[in-house]
C-alpha positions, 0 to 999 in steps of 0.5 A: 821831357825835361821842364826845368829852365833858366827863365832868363833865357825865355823871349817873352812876348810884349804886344796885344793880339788883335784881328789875328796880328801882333799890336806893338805895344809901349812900355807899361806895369812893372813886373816881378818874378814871384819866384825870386822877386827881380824885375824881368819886363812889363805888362803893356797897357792898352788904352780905350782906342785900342780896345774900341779897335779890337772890339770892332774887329771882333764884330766885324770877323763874327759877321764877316765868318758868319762863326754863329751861323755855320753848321755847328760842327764845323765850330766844333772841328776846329776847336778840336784842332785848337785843343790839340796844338794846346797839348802840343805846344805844352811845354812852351806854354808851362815856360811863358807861364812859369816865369811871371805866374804861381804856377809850378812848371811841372804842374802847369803841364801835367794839370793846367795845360792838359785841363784847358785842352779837356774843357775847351774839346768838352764846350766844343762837343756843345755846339752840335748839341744843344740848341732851340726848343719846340715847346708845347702849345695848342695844335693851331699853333707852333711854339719855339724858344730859339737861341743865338749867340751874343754877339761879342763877349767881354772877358777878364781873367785873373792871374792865378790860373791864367791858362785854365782861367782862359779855357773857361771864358773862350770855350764856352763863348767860342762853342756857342758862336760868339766872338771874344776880346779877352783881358788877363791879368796884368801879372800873367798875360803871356801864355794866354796871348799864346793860345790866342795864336793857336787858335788862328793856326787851328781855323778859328777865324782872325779876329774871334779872338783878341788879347789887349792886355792892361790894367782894371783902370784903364783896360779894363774898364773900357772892354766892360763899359764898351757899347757894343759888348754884348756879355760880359765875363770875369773871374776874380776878386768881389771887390773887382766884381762889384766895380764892374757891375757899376761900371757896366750899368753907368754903361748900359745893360748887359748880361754878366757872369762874375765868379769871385771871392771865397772864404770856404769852410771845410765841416769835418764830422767826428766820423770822417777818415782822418788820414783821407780827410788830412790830407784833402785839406792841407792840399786845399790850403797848400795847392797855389800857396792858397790862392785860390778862390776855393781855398778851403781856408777854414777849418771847423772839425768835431771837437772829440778828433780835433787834436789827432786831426790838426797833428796830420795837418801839420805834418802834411803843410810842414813837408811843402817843397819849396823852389822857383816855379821854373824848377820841375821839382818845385811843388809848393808856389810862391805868392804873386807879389810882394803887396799880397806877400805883405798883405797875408802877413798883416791879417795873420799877426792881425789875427794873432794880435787878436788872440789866435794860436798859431800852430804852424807857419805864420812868417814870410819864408826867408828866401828869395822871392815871395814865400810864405809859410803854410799857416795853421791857426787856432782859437780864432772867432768869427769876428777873427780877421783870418776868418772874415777875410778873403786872404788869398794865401796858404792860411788856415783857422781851426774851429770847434764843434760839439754838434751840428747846428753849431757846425752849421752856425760856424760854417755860414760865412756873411759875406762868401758862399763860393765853395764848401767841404763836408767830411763823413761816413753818413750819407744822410748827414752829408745830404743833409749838411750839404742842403744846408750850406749856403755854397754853390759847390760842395765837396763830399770826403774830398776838396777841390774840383776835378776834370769833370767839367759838366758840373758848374762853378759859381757863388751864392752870396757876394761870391758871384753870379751866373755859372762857369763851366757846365752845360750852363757856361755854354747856356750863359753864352746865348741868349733866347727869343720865344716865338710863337706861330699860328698855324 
C-alpha cells in the first residue's frame, strides 16, 4: 500500500451527520494545512437549532431502537462490524485526517486507525459482561444494584488525535447503550464524520451517532448546556474544561467525565537504563511534536547521569525527520496552527529570558508549514514559564536531583497531575516513588500508553475527572439505582 498523496486531490466532506443524513452546511472557520500552511477549506459551524436537532433525533432513534434494551450482544455484534469497516476503510481515513490534522499518514494507519478499531471491539466485549449486581442482605429480602444507560451523551473531541479520540467517547458510550452527538474539533472534524457513516453501514441504528461540528462558542456550548444531555464528555484543554463545567451547571446538573491538560514529569534515577530510558523520553516529547496531553515534558534526572543522559536525548530529538504529513515518509508532525506555533515559540524565549539554557532546538523551523524544533532546556526553576506552563509542543526542561525527596519536591506539579514517568531498577523504589506521585498514570522504565485499553486514563488535580478508557469508561456511561425488595 502506498499511503503518499497529493492532498489537493482529497474531496474533503463540508456537511453535519444527523440521524444518519448528510446536514448541508454553510461556510465557517478558516482552515489551514499545518503542514504547509495554505488555506484548504472551512469548518462549518452548527448553530444551537441544529444541535437541539441532532439532540432529539438521538432520543428519538434511542428509544425508537430500544439500542439499551436489546440483548446486549447483538450491541456487540454490530460494533464488531463497525470496527471491521474501520480497519477497512484505513486508507481513506489516514488521507481525510492527513490533510488538516498533526498526524502523519503512515502513522495515522499503522497506530491510530488500528488502535481505534481495538478500542471500540474491546468496549463492545463489555455489553454482555458487565451488568447489575445482587448485593447481600437479610433473607427476607432481596437487594439489587441495577444499571441502565444515560440517555444521550454529549461529547467533545480535541484535534490532536481526532480519530482515536472519537474511539474513546463512542466506544464506551455506544457499548453501554447510550446514544452520542459528538463534537470534533473545529481543525479536524473530517475523518470522524467518517467513522460516523460507517457506523450505520455496520448496523448501528440511524441517529445513535450524530457529528454537528463547530466551535466551544457556539457548538459547543449548546451540545454541553443542552437540557436533554444526559452526560457530558470531553478531552481537551483545562481551561476548556473548566468553562464547560460552568456552563453545564448554569444549565443543570449532570454527569462529566473531563480529561484535560498535563504538565507530566519524568523522574529518572541514577540506576536507570540510560539507552533504554534516552530513548523513551525523546519519543515522549517528539511524538506529535509534544502535543499531547501526556507529554512528558519535564525532565528531572539524578544529578550524577545528568550529563551522559541529556548527550542521548539530543542525538535522538536532533535525528527527527521532518515532512508533510501526507508524505509516508514523514515521522516528525508539524504543529496545529500558526497562533500555537507563535505561542510555544513565546514561552521558550520567555523561558530563556528568564535564565534557561537551551541545549537544542528553541526556533520555529524555517520551512514551509508550522514546525518547530524539538526543544531541549536546561537551568530552568519551578517558577520557569516552561515548566509551569502546559506548552503543547515538542519542548523539553532538565532539572536535577541529589536525592529522592527532592526529586519528588520537583516532580509535584501545583496545577496538573495527569501522567508521570519513573525510570529505575529497583522495584521498591519504583513502588515506592509511584505511591507518591500525584498522577493518574505512571509509567515505570517506559513513557507512554500502549494498546492495553483495560487500564484507565484520567487526571488527578485540574487534570480532570472521571476516567476514559478501561472498564471504568464503560461504567461511566450507566448510571445505577439500588433496589431493595421484601420477600
Amino acid at each position: 500500500m502506498t499511503l503518499s498523496f497529493d492532498p489537493d486531490t482529497i474531496s474533503l466532506p463540508h456537511y453535519h451527520f444527523i440521524g444518519g443524513e448528510r446536514v448541508d452546511a454553510s461556510e465557517g472557520i478558516a482552515m489551514h494545512r499545518p503542514s504547509d500552511g495554505v488555506a484548504f477549506g472551512d469548518c462549518p459551524v452548527a448553530s444551537a437549532d441544529l444541535v437541539d436537532q441532532a439532540v432529539q433525533i438521538a432520543k428519538t432513534a434511542l428509544k425508537g431502537s430500544n439500542w439499551g434494551g436489546v440483548r446486549p450482544r447483538d450491541r456487540t455484534r454490530a460494533m464488531q462490524r463497525w470496527a471491521d469497516l474501520i480497519e477497512q476503510d484505513a486508507e481513506h481515513l489516514a488521507k481525510l485526517e492527513a490533510v488538516s490534522s498533526t498526524r502523519p499518514v503512515g502513522h495515522l494507519v499503522a497506530g491510530d486507525i488500528a488502535v481505534t478499531a481495538e478500542q471500540i471491539r474491546f468496549f463492545a466485549e463489555f455489553a454482555d459482561k458487565e451488568g447489575s449486581d445482587l448485593v447481600p442482605t437479610s433473607d427476607t429480602s432481596l437487594g439489587l444494584i441495577m444499571t441502565e444507560p444515560y440517555g444521550v451523551v454529549g461529547a467533545i473531541t480535541p484535534w490532536n488525535f481526532p480519530l482515536s479520540m472519537a474511539g474513546w467517547k463512542l466506544g464506551p458510550a455506544l457499548a453501554a447503550g447510550n446514544a452520542v452527538v459528538l463534537k470534533p474539533s473545529e481543525m479536524t472534524p473530517f475523518s470522524t464524520l467518517r467513522i460516523a457513516e460507517l457506523s450505520v453501514e455496520a448496523g448501528i441504528p440511524a441517529g445513535l451517532i450524530n457529528v454537528v461540528l463547530g466551535d466551544g462558542l457556539v457548538t459547543g456550548n449548546a451540545l454541553t448546556g443542552h437540557g436533554d444531555i444526559s452526560k457530558v464528555s470531553f478531552t481537551g484543554s483545562t481551561t476548556a474544561g473548566a468553562a464547560i463545567m460552568q456552563n453545564v451547571a448554569r444549565n443543570g446538573i449532570k454527569p462529566m467525565t473531563l480529561e484535560l491538560g498535563g504538565k507530566s514529569p519524568q523522574v529518572v534515577f541514577a540506576d536507570a537504563d540510560i539507552e533504554r530510558t534516552a530513548k523513551a523520553v525523546a519519543q515522549s516529547i517528539i511524538s506529535n511534536a509534544g502535543q499531547a496531553c501526556v507529554a512528558g515534558s519535564r525532565l528531572i534526572v539524578a544529578q550524577e547521569i545528568a550529563e551522559e543522559l541529556i548527550s542521548a536525548i539530543a542525538a535522538i530529538m536532533c535525528r527527527v525527520e521532518t515532512g508533510p504529513t501526507w508524505d509516508e515518509k514523514t515521522q516528525y508532525s508539524p504543529i496545529i496552527s500558526q497562533k500555537q506555533i507563535e505561542r510555544i515559540d513565546a514561552i521558550v524565549r520567555a523561558a530563556i529570558g528568564a535564565g534557561a539554557e537551551c541545549l537544542t532546538g528553541g526556533q520555529i523551523m524555517d520551512r514551509d508549514g508550522y514546525f518547530y524544533a524539538p526543544t531541549l532546556l536546561a537551568n530552568v526553576t519551578q517558577d520557569s514559564p516552561a515548566v509551569t506552563e502546559e506548552i503543547f509542543g515538542p519542548v523539553l526542561t532538565l532539572q536535577t536531583f541529589q536525592d529522592e525527596e527532592e526529586a519528588l519536591a520537583l516532580a509535584d506539579h501545583p496545577t496538573y497531575g495527569l501522567a508521570a514517568g519513573i525510570f529505575t531498577r529497583d522495584l521498591a523504589r519504583a513502588i515506592r516513588v509511584t505511591r507518591k506521585l500525584q498522577a493518574g498514570t505512571i509509567w515505570v522504565n517506559r513513557y507512554g500508553r500502549s494498546r492495553d485499553h483495560i487500564l484507565p486514563t484520567g487526571g488527578y488535580k485540574s487534570s480532570g475527572i472521571g476516567k476514559d478508557l478501561g472498564r471504568e469508561a464503560f461504567i461511566a456511561n450507566r448510571k445505577s439505582k439500588s433496589v431493595l425488595i421484601d420477600l
